[in-house]
C-alpha positions as CSV (number, residue, x, y, z in Angstrom):
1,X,111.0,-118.1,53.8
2,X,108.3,-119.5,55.9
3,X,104.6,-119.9,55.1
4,X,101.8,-118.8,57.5
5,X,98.8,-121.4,57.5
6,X,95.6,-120.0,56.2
7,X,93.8,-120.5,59.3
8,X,95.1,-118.0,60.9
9,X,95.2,-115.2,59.0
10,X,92.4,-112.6,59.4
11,X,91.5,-112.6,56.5
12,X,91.9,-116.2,55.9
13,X,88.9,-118.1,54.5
14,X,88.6,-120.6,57.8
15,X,88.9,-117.7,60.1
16,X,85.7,-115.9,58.5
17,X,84.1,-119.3,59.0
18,X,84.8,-119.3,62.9
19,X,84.1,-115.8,63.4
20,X,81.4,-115.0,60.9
21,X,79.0,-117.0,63.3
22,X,80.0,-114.7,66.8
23,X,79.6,-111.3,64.7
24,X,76.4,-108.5,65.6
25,X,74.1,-108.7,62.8
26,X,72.5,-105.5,62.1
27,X,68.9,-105.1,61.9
28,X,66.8,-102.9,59.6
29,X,64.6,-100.8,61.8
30,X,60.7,-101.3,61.2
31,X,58.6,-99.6,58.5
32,X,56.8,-96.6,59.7
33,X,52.9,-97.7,60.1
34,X,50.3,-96.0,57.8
35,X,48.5,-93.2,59.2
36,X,52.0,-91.3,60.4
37,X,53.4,-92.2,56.9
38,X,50.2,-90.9,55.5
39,X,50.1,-87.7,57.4
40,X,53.9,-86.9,56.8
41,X,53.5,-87.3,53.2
42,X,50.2,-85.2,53.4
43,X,52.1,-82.1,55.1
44,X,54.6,-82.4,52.6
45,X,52.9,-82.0,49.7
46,X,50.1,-79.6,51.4
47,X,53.7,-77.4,52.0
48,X,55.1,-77.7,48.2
49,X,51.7,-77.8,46.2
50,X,50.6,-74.2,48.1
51,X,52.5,-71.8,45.6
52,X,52.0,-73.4,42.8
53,X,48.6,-74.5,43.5
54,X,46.8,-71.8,44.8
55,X,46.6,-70.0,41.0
56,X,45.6,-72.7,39.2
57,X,42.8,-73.3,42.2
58,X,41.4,-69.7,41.3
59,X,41.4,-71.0,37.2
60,X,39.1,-73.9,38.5
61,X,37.0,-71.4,40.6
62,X,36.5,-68.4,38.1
63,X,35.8,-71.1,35.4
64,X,32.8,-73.1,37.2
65,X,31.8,-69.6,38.1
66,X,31.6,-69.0,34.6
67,X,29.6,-71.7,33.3
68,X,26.9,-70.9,36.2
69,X,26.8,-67.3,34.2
70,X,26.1,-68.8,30.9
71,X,23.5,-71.5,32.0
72,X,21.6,-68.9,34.1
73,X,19.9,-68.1,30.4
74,X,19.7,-71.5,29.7
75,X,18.1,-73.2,32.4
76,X,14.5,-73.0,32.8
77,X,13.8,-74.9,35.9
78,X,14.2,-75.2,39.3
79,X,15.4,-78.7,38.9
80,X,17.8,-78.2,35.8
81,X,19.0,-75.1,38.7
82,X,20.1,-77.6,41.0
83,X,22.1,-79.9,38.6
84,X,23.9,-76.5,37.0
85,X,24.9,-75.2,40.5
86,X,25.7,-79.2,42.1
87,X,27.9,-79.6,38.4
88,X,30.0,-76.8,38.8
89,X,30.8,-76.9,42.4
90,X,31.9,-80.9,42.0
91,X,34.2,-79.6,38.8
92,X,36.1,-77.5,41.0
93,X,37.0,-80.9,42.7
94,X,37.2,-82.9,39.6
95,X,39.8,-80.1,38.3
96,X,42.0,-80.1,40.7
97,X,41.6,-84.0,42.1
98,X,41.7,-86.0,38.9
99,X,43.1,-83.5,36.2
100,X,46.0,-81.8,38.5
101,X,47.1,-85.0,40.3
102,X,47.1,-86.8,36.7
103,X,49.6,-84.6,35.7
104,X,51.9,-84.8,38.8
105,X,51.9,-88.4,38.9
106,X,53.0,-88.5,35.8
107,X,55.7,-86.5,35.9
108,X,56.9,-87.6,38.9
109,X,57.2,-90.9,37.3
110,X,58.6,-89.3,33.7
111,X,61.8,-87.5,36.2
112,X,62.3,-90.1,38.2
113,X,60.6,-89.1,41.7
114,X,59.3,-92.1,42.5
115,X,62.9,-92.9,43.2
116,X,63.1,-91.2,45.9
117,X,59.9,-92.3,48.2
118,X,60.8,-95.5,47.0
119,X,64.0,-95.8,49.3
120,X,61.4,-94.3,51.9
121,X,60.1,-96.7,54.4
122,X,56.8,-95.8,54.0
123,X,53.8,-98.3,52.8
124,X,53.1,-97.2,49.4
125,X,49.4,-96.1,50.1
126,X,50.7,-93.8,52.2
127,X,52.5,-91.7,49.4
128,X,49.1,-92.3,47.5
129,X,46.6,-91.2,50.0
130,X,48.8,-88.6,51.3
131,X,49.2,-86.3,47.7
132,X,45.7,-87.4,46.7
133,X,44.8,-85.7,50.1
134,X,46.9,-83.2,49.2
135,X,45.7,-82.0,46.2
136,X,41.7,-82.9,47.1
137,X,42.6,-79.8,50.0
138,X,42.8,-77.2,47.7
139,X,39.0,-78.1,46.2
140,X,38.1,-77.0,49.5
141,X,37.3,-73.0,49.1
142,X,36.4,-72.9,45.8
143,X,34.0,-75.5,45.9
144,X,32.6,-73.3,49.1
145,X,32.5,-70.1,46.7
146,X,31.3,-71.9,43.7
147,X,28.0,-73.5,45.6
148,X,27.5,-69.8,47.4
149,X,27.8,-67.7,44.2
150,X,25.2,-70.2,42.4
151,X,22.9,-70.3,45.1
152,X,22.8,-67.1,44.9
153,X,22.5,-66.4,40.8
154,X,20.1,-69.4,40.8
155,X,17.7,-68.5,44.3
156,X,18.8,-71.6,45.7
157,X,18.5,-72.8,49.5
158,X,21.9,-72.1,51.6
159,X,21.0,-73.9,54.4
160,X,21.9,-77.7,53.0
161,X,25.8,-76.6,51.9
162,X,27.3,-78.5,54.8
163,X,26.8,-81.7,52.9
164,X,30.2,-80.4,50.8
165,X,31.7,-81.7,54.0
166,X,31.0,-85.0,52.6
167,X,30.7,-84.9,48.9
168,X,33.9,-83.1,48.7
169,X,36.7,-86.1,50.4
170,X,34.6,-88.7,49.1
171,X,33.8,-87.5,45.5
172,X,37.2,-86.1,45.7
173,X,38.9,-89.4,46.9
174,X,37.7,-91.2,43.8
175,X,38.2,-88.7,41.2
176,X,41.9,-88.9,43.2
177,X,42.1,-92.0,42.7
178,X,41.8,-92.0,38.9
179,X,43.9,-89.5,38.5
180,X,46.5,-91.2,40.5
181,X,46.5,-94.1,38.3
182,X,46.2,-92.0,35.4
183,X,49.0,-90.5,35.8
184,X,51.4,-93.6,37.1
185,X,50.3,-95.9,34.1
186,X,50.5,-93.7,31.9
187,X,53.6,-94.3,29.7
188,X,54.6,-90.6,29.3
189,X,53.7,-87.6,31.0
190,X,51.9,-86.0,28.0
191,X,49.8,-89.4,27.8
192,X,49.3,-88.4,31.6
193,X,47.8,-84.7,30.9
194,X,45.8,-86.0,27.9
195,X,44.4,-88.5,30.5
196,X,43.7,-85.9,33.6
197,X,42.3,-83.4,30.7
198,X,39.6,-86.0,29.2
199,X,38.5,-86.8,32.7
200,X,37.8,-83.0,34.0
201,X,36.1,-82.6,30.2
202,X,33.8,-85.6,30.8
203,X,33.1,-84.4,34.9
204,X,32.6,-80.9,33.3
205,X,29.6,-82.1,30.5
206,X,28.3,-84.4,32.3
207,X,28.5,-83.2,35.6
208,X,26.7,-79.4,34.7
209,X,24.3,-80.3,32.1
210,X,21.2,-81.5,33.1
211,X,20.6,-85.1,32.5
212,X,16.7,-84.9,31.7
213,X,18.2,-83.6,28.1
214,X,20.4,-86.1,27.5
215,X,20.3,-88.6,25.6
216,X,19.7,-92.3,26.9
217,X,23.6,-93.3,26.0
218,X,25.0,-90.2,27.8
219,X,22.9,-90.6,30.8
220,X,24.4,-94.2,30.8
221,X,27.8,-92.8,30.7
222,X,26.8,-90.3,33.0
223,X,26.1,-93.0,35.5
224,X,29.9,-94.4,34.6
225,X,31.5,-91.5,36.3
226,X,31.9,-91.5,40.1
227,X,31.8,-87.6,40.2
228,X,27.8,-88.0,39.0
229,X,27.1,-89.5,42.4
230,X,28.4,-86.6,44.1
231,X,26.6,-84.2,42.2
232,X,22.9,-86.0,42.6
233,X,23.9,-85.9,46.4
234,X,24.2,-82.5,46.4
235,X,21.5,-82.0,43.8
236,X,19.2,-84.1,46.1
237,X,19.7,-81.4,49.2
238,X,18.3,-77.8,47.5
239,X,14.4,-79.6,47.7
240,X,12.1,-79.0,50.2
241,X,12.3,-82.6,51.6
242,X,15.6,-83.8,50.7
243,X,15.3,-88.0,50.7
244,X,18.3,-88.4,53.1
245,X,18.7,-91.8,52.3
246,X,18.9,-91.7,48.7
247,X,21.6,-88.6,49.2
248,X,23.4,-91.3,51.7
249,X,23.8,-94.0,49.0
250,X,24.8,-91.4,46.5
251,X,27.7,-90.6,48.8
252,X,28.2,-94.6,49.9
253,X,28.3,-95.1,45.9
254,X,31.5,-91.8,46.2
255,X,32.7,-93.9,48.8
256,X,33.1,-97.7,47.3
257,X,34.7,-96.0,43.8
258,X,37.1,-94.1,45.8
259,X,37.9,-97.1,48.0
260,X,38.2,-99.1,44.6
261,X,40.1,-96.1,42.6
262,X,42.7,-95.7,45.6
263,X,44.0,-99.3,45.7
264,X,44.3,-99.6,42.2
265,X,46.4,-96.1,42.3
266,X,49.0,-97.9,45.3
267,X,48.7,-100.9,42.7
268,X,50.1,-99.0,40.1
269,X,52.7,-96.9,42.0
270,X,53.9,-100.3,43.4
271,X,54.4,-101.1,39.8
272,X,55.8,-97.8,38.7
273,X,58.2,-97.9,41.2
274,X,59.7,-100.9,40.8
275,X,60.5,-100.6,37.0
């Protein structure tokens, strides 16, 4: 019986040694970059939300519609008018952006779906941005409606509604935002809704009623929520003489939350998806 030395078998621990050095080493390929990430994950989500969106978008609709009815025997004033009509339009957005997304975020974490864009190479403020684009979409028409129908029940101006072009993705980015984080910090999916549901509420009172008759701790916490800045913005537009420049900080004040709002979502899905 003869015995083989080690160093030459293949398998042989001196043999990995001399060869382990000559092998190919294969490379991971590169992460995709942001904005393709960002607009793959956008399509996506535009594609799976549509059905199951689309109903609940005409619930947001027929409801700010709604309130506009019942305040048009409340209001008394042009200016109270303005902040009715402004409030219900920016709902639409705040139902859908903060209160819908809240809820998908958290279940998505509750079954497990983060799982899967986490083996994704994709930056994780892509998968952020990309379903809070997503969902802010769908705020789109019925915000249109909402602002037409009121400026007609109230007399209103139509010629200033293209500044929805701006309230609605920045107002809309940083009710997103909260939402998003709502729903990923959240601890359980029913924490998540509770979450989404108190946030619409608060951009729903505060947002419709007219601030000169609230009191002074409301209209503090009025000034709390990002969606009031949208609203003032398009308040600021039915006047004779809109004061552009107050209407652009409004919107730069949409801006900075939603900036602010955004990273601290991709904060917590980084920490959602890890655990």
């Amino acid at each position: 019986m003869s015995v083989v030395p080690a160093e030459v078998l293949p398998g042989g621990a001196l043999a990995v040694e001399e060869t382990a050095p000559d092998a190919p080493v294969a490379e991971l390929g590169p992460r995709a970059r942001l904005w393709p990430s960002l607009v793959a994950v956008y399509r996506a989500q535009l594609s799976r939300a549509r059905v199951a969106r689309i109903p609940l978008l005409f619930v947001a609709t027929f409801q700010s519609v709604g309130i506009m009815i019942m305040m048009r025997g409340v209001v008394d004033s042009r200016g109270e008018a303005q902040s009715v009509v402004a409030g219900s339009a920016v709902v639409v957005v705040a139902y859908v952006a903060l209160n819908l997304l809240a809820q998908y975020f958290g279940q998505l974490r509750a079954s497990g779906g983060l799982d899967h864009y986490a083996t994704l190479p994709v930056p994780p403020a892509s998968v952020v941005l990309g379903a809070a684009a997503a969902y802010a979409s769908f705020t789109v028409p019925g915000t249109l409606v909402t602002a037409v129908f009121g400026c007609v029940l109230f007399g209103l101006p139509l010629a200033n509604l293209w500044i929805l072009l701006a309230v609605i993705p920045l107002a809309g980015a940083a009710l997103a935002g909260l939402g998003a984080a709502c729903g990923l910090l959240a601890s359980r999916p029913e924490i998540a809704t509770l979450l989404g549901q108190l946030g619409m509420s608060a951009a729903l009172l505060l947002g419709v009623l007219p601030p000169d008759r609230m009191p002074g701790i409301i209209q503090f916490a009025r000034d709390l929520l990002p969606s009031t800045y949208g609203v003032e913005a398009f308040a600021r537009t039915f006047g004779a003489r809109p004061d552009w420049a107050v209407v652009l900080a409004d919107l730069g004040v949409c801006a900075g939350v939603g900036v602010v709002s955004l990273a601290v979502a991709t904060w917590a899905y980084r920490r959602a998806a890890v655990r």
